[in-house]
DRENDO-1510 file (C-alpha; in Angstrom, 1 decimal, always signed):
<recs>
REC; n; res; u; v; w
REC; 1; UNK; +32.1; +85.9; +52.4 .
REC; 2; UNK; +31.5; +82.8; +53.9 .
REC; 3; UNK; +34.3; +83.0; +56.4 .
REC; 4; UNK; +33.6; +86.1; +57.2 .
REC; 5; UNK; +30.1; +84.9; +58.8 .
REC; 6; UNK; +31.5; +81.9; +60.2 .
REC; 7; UNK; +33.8; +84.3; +62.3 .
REC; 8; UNK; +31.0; +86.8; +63.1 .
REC; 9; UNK; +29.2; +84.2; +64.3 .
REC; 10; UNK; +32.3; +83.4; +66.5 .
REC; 11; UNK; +32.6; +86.6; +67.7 .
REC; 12; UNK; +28.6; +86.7; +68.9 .
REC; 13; UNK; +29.2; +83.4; +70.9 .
REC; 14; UNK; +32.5; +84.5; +73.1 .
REC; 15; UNK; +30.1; +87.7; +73.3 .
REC; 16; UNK; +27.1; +86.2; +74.7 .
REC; 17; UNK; +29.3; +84.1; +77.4 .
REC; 18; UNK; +28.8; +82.1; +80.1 .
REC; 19; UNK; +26.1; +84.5; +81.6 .
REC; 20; UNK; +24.5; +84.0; +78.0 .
REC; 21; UNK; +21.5; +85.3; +76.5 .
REC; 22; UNK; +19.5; +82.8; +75.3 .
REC; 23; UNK; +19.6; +80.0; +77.9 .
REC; 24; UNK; +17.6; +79.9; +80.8 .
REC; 25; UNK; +16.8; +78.2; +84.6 .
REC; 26; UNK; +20.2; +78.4; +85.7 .
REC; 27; UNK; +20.8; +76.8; +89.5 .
REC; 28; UNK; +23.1; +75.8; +92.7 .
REC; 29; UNK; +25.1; +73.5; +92.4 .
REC; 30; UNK; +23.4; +70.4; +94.6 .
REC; 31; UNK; +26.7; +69.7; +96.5 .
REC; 32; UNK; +29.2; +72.6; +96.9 .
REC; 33; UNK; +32.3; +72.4; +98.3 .
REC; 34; UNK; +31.8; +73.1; +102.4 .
REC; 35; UNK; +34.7; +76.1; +102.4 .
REC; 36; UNK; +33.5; +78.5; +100.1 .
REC; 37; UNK; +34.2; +81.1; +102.5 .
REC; 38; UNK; +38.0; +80.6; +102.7 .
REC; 39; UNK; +38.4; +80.7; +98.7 .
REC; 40; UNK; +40.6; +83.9; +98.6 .
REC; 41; UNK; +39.5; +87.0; +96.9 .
REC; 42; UNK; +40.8; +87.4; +92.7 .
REC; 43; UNK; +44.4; +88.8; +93.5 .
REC; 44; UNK; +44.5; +91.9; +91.0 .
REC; 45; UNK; +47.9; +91.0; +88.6 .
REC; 46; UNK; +48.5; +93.8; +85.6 .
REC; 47; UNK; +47.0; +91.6; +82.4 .
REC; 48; UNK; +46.5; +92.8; +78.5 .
REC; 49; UNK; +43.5; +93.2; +76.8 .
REC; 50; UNK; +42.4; +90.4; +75.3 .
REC; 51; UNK; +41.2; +90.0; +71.7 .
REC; 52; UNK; +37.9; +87.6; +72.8 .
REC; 53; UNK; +35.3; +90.2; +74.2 .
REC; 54; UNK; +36.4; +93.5; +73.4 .
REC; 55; UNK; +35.3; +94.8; +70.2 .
REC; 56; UNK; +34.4; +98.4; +70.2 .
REC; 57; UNK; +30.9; +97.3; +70.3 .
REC; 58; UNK; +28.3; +94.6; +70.4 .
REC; 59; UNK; +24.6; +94.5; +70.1 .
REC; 60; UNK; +22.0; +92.0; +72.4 .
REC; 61; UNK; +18.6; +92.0; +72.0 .
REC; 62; UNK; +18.8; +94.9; +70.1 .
REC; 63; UNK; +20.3; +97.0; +72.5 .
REC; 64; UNK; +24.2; +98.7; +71.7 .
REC; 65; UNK; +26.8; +97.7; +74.6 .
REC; 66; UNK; +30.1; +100.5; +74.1 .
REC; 67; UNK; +33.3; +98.4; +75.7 .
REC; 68; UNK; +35.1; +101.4; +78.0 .
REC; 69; UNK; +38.6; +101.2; +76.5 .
REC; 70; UNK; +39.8; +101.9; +80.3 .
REC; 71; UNK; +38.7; +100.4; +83.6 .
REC; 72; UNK; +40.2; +103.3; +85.8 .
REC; 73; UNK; +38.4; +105.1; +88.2 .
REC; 74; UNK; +34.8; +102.9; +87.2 .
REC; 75; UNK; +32.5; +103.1; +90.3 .
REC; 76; UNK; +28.9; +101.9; +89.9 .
REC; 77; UNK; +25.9; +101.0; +92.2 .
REC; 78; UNK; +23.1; +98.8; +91.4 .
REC; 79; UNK; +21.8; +95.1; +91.4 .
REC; 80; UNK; +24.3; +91.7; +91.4 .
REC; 81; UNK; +23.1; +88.6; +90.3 .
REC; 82; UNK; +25.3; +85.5; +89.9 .
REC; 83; UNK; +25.1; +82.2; +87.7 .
REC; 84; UNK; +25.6; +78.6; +88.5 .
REC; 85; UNK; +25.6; +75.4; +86.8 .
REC; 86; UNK; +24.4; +76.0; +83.4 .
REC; 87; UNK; +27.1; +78.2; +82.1 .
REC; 88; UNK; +29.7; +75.6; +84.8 .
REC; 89; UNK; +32.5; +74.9; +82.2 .
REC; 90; UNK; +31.2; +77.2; +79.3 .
REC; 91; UNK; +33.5; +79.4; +77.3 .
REC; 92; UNK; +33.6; +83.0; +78.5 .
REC; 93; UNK; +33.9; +86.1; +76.2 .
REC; 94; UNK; +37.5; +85.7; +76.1 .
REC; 95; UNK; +37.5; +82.3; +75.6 .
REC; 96; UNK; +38.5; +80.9; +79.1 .
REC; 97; UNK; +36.2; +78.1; +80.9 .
REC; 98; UNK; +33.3; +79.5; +83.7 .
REC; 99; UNK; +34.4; +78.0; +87.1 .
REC; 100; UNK; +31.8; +78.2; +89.3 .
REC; 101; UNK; +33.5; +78.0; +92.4 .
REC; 102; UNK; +36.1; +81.0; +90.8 .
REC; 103; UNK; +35.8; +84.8; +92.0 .
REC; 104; UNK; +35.1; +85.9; +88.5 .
REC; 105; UNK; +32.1; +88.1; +87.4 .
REC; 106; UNK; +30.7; +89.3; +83.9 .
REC; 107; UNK; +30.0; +93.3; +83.6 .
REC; 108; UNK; +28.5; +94.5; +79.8 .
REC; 109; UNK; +30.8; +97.4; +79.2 .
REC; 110; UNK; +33.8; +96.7; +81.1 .
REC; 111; UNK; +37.6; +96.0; +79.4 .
REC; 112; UNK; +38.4; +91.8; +79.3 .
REC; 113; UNK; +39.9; +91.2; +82.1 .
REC; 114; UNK; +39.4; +93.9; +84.6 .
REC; 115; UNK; +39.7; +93.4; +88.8 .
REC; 116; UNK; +36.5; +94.4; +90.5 .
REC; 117; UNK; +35.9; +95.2; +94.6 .
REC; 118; UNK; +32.4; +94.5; +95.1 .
REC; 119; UNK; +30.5; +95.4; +98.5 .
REC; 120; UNK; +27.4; +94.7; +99.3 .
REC; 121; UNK; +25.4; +97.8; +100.8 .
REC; 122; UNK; +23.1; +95.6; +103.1 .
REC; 123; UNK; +25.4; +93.4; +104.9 .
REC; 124; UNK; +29.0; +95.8; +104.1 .
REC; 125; UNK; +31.2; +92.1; +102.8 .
REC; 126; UNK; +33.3; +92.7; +100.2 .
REC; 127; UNK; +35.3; +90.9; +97.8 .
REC; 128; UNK; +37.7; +91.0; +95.2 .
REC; 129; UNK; +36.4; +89.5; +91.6 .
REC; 130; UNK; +38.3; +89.1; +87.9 .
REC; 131; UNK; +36.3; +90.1; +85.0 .
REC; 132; UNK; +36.2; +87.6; +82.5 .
REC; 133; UNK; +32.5; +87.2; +80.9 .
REC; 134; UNK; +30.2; +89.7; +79.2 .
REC; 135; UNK; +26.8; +90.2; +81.2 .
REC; 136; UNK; +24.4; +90.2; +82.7 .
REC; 137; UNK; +21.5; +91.0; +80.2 .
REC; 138; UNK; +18.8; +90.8; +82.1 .
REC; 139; UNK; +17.2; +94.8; +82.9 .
REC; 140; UNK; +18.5; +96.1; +85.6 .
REC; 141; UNK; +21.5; +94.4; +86.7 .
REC; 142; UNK; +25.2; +95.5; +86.8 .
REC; 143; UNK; +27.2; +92.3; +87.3 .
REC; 144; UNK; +27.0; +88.9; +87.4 .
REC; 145; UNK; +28.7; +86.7; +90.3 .
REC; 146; UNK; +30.2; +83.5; +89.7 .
REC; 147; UNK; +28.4; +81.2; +92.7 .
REC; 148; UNK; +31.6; +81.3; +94.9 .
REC; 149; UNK; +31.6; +85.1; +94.9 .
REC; 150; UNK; +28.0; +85.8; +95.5 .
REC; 151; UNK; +28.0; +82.8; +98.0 .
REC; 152; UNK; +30.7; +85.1; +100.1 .
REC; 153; UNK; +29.0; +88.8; +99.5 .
REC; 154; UNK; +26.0; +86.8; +100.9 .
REC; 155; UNK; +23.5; +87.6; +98.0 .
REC; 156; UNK; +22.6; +83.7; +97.2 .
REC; 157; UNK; +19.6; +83.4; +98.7 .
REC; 158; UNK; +17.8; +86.3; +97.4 .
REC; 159; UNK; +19.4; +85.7; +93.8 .
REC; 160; UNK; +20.2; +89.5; +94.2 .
REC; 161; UNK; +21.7; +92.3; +96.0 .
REC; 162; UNK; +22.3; +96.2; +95.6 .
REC; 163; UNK; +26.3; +96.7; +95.7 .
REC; 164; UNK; +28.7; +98.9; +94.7 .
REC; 165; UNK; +31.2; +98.1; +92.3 .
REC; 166; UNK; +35.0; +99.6; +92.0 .
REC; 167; UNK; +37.7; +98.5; +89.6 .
REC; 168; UNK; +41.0; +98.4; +91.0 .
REC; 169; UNK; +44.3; +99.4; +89.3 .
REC; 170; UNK; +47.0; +96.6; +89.6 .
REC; 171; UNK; +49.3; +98.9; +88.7 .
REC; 172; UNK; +49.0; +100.8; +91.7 .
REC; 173; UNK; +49.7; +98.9; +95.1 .
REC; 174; UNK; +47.5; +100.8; +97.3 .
REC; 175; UNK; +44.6; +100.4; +95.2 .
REC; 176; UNK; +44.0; +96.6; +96.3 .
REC; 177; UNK; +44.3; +96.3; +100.1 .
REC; 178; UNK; +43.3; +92.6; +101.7 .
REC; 179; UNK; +39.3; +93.5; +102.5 .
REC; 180; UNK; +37.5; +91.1; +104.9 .
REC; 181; UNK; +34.7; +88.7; +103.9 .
REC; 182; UNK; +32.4; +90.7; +106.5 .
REC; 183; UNK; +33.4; +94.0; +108.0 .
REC; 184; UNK; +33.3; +94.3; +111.6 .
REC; 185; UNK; +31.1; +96.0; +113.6 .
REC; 186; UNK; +29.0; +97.1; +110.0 .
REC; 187; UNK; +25.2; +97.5; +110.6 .
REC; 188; UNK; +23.3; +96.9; +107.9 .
REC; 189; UNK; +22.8; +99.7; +105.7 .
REC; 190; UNK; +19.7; +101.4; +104.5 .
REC; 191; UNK; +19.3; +101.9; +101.8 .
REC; 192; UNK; +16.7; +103.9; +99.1 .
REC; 193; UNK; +15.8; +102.6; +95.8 .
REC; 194; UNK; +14.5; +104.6; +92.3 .
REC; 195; UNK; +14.4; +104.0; +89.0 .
REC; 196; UNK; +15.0; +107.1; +86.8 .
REC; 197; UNK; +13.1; +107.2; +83.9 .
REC; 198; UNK; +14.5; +110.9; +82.1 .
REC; 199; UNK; +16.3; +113.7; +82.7 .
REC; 200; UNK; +15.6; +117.6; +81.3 .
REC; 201; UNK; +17.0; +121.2; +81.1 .
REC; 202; UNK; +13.5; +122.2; +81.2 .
REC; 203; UNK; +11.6; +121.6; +84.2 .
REC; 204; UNK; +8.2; +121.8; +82.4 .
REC; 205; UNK; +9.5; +118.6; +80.2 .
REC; 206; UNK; +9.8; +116.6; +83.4 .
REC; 207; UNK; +6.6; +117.8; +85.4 .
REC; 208; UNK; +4.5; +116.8; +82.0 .
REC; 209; UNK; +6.3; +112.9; +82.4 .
REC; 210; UNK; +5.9; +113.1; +86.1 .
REC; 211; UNK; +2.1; +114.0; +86.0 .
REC; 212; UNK; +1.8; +111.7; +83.1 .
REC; 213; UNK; +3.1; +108.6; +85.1 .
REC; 214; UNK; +1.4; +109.2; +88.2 .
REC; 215; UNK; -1.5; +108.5; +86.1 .
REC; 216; UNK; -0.3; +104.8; +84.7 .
REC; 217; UNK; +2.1; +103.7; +87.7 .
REC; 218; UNK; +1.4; +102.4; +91.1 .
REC; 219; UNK; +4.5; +104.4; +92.9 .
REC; 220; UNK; +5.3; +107.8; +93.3 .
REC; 221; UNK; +7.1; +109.7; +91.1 .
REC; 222; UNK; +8.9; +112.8; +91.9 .
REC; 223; UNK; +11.5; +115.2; +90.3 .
REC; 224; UNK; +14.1; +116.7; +91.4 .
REC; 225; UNK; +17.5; +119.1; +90.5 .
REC; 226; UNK; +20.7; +118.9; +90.5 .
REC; 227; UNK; +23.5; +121.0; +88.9 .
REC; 228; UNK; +25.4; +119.8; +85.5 .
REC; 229; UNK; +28.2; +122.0; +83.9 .
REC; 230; UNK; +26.5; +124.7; +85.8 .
REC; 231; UNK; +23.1; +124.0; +84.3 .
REC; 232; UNK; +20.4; +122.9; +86.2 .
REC; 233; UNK; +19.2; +119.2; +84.5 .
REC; 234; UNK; +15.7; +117.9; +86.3 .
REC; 235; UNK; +15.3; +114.3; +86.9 .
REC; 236; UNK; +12.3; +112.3; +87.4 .
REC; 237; UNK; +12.4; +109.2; +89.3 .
REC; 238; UNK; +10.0; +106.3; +90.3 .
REC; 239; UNK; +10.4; +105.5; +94.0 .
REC; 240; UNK; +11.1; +105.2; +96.6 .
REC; 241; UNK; +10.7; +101.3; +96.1 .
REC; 242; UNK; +11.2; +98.4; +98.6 .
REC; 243; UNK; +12.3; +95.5; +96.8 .
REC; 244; UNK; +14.9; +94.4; +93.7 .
REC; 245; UNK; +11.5; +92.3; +92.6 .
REC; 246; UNK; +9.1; +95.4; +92.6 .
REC; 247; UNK; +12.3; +97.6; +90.6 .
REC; 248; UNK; +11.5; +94.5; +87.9 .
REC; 249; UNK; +7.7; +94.8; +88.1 .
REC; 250; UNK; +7.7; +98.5; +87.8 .
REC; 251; UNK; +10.6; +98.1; +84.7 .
REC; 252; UNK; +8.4; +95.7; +82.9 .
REC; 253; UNK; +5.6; +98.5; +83.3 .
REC; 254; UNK; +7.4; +101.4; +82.2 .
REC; 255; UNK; +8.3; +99.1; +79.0 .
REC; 256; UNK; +5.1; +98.7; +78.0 .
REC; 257; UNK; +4.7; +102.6; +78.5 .
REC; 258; UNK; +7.9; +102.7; +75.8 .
REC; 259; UNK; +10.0; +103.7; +78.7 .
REC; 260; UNK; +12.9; +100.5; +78.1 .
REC; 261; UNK; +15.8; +101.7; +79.9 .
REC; 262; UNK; +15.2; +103.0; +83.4 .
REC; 263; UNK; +18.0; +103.4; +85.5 .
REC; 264; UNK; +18.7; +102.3; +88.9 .
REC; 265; UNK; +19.5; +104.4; +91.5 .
REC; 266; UNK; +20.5; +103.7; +95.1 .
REC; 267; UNK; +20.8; +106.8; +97.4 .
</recs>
C-alpha cells in the first residue's frame, strides 16, 4: 500500500507541472536574451504518447480534467496566459524540464505532447507551440505560454490575450505551413467577449436565470438560440464585456452566486 501512495503522489506532481497549482507570483525573467523574436516556431515531428501526463483523468482543486485521447481537428478560443521563472527548470507533466525561452505551452485536456498554432485575435501573429505541461488552472484560461512564445504572440505585457488555438497533425504535411511572427497588412481585430453561464431546451429555464442575474450582476445578460441536433438549445450569456480583467471580476461573482464554471466566449 505504501508504494502505491508514494507513486500516486508521483503521478499528482508531473500532473500539476510547471504551470503548477499551488505556487504563486511567477515573473520575467530580469535579463532575456535580446532575439527572442528569431527563436523559430515548435517544428511539429510525429511523437508517442507519453506515460507522464496522460492518465484518463486527474482532479485539481476539486475540479475533473478528461485527457482527449486524440488531438485531431481541436480548435478552441479563449484567454492565453504564459509562465516565467518560477516553474524555469521544473519538471513538466511528462517529466521533461520547463525552458522558458522554449515554444512550449501547457493545455488541461490535451494528449502529452501535442503541436499547437496559436494566433492571437488582436494583433493576428501566430506561432507554432509543443505541448508538454498540464495547465493552466487558473478560471478562464485555455493555455499557458512559455515566456518565449507569449513574448512573440505579443501578449506579455497584458499577462493575457484572447487567441485561438489549433492542433496540427504531423502526420499530414499540409497541416503545418511556415506562419509569420506578424501577418501583414492584419488590422487589429475586434473582437466581443461573454461569459456563458447555461444552456436550456426550454426557453422559460433560461429567461428565469437571465431575469435572475440581471438582478445580482453589473452587466447585461442576454439569451439567445441556436440549433443543436435539430433542437433548439437557448443560451444565456453575460456580456458584452471589455476586458480579460472584468471576464475575472464578473467569474469571481457568478462563483459566489454558485455559478463556478462559466465559459468564455469570443464572437
Amino acid at each position: 500500500m505504501q508504494t502505491k501512495y508514494i507513486f500516486l503522489a508521483i503521478v499528482f506532481s508531473l500532473l500539476a507541472g510547471c504551470s503548477g497549482v499551488f505556487i504563486s507570483q511567477d515573473s520575467a525573467p530580469r535579463n532575456p536574451p535580446r532575439d527572442l523574436a528569431s527563436v523559430p516556431n515548435a517544428v511539429p515531428k510525429v511523437e508517442p504518447v507519453t506515460k507522464a501526463g496522460n492518465p484518463g483523468s486527474y482532479v485539481i482543486r476539486g475540479k475533473r480534467y478528461y485527457v482527449k485521447k486524440s488531438s485531431k481537428d481541436f480548435v478552441q478560443r479563449g484567454v492565453a496566459s504564459w509562465y516565467g521563472t518560477k516553474f524555469h527548470g521544473r519538471k513538466t507533466s511528462n517529466g521533461e524540464r520547463y525552458d522558458m525561452y522554449a515554444m512550449t505551452a501547457a493545455h488541461k485536456t490535451l494528449p502529452i505532447p501535442a503541436y499547437v498554432e496559436v494566433t492571437n485575435l488582436h494583433n493576428g501573429r501566430k506561432i507554432i507551440v509543443r505541448v508538454n505541461d498540464r495547465g493552466p488552472f487558473e478560471s478562464n484560461r485555455i493555455i499557458d505560454l512559455s515566456y518565449t512564445a507569449a513574448h512573440k504572440l505579443g501578449i506579455l505585457g497584458k499577462g493575457t490575450g484572447l487567441v485561438e488555438i489549433r492542433t496540427i497533425d504531423p502526420r499530414s504535411p499540409k497541416s503545418h505551413k511556415p506562419v509569420q511572427a506578424k501577418a501583414p497588412n492584419l488590422s487589429p481585430r475586434e473582437t466581443s467577449l461573454y461569459l456563458q453561464v447555461g444552456a436550456f431546451s426550454e426557453r422559460n429555464n433560461a429567461e428565469d436565470l437571465r431575469s435572475w442575474l440581471e438582478t445580482s450582476l453589473e452587466s447585461s445578460v442576454k439569451v439567445d438560440s441556436v440549433s443543436q441536433k435539430k433542437q433548439p438549445l437557448y443560451r444565456v450569456r453575460v456580456g458584452p464585456i471589455g476586458t480579460v480583467e472584468e471576464i475575472d471580476r464578473l467569474s469571481n461573482q457568478l462563483a459566489s452566486l454558485g455559478i463556478k464554471t462559466p465559459r468564455v466566449i469570443i464572437d
